[in-house]
C-alpha positions as CSV (number, residue, x, y, z in Angstrom):
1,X,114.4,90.1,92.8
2,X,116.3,87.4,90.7
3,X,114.4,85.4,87.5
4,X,114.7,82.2,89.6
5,X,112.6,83.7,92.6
6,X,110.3,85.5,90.3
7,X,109.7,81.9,88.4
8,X,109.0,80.2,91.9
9,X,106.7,83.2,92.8
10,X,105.0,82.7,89.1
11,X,104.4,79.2,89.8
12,X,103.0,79.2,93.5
13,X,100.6,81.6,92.1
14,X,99.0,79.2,89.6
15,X,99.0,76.2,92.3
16,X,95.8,75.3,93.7
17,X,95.0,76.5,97.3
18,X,95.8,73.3,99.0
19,X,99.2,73.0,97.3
20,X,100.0,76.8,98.7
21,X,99.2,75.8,101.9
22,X,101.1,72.5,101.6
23,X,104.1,74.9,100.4
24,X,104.0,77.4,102.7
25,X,103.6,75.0,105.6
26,X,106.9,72.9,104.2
27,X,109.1,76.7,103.4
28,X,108.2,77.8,107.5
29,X,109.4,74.6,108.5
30,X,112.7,74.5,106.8
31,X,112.9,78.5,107.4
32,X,112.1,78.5,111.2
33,X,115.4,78.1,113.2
34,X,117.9,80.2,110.2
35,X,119.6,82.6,111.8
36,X,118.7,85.6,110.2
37,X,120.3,89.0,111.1
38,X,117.9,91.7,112.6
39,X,115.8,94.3,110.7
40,X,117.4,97.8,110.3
41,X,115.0,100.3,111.2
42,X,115.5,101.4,107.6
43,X,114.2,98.1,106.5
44,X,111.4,98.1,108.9
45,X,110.0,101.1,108.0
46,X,110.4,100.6,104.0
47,X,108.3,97.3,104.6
48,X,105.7,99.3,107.0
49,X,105.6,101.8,104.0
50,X,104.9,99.4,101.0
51,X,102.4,97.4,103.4
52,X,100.4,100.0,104.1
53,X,100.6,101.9,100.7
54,X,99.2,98.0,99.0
55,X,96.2,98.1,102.2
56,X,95.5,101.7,100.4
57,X,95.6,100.4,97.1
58,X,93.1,97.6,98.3
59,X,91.0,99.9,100.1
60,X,90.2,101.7,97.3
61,X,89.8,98.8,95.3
62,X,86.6,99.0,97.5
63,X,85.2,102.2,97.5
């Protein structure tokens, strides 16, 4: 992850809730029709992986 993205990701975390939403709603309308190549299957499953290995960190969180 490059300084520039982690700075945007730094500031969207301190926005309010509204302005996330007005943010995300404004990124998937400029995102929607870029032609993005497919998923490997390796890049499917590393994402699967860190998903569910955060939903296990959450999970106990709550135990």
């Amino acid at each position: 992850m490059t300084a520039l993205v982690r700075e945007l990701l730094d500031t969207f975390d301190r926005l309010t809730d509204a302005e996330r939403l007005d943010l995300v709603l404004e990124i998937l309308k400029r995102t929607a029709y870029l032609d993005f190549p497919p998923l490997s299957d390796e890049d499917l499953v590393m994402n699967a992986e860190r998903l569910f290995l955060e939903l296990d960190e959450q999970e106990a969180l709550y135990e």
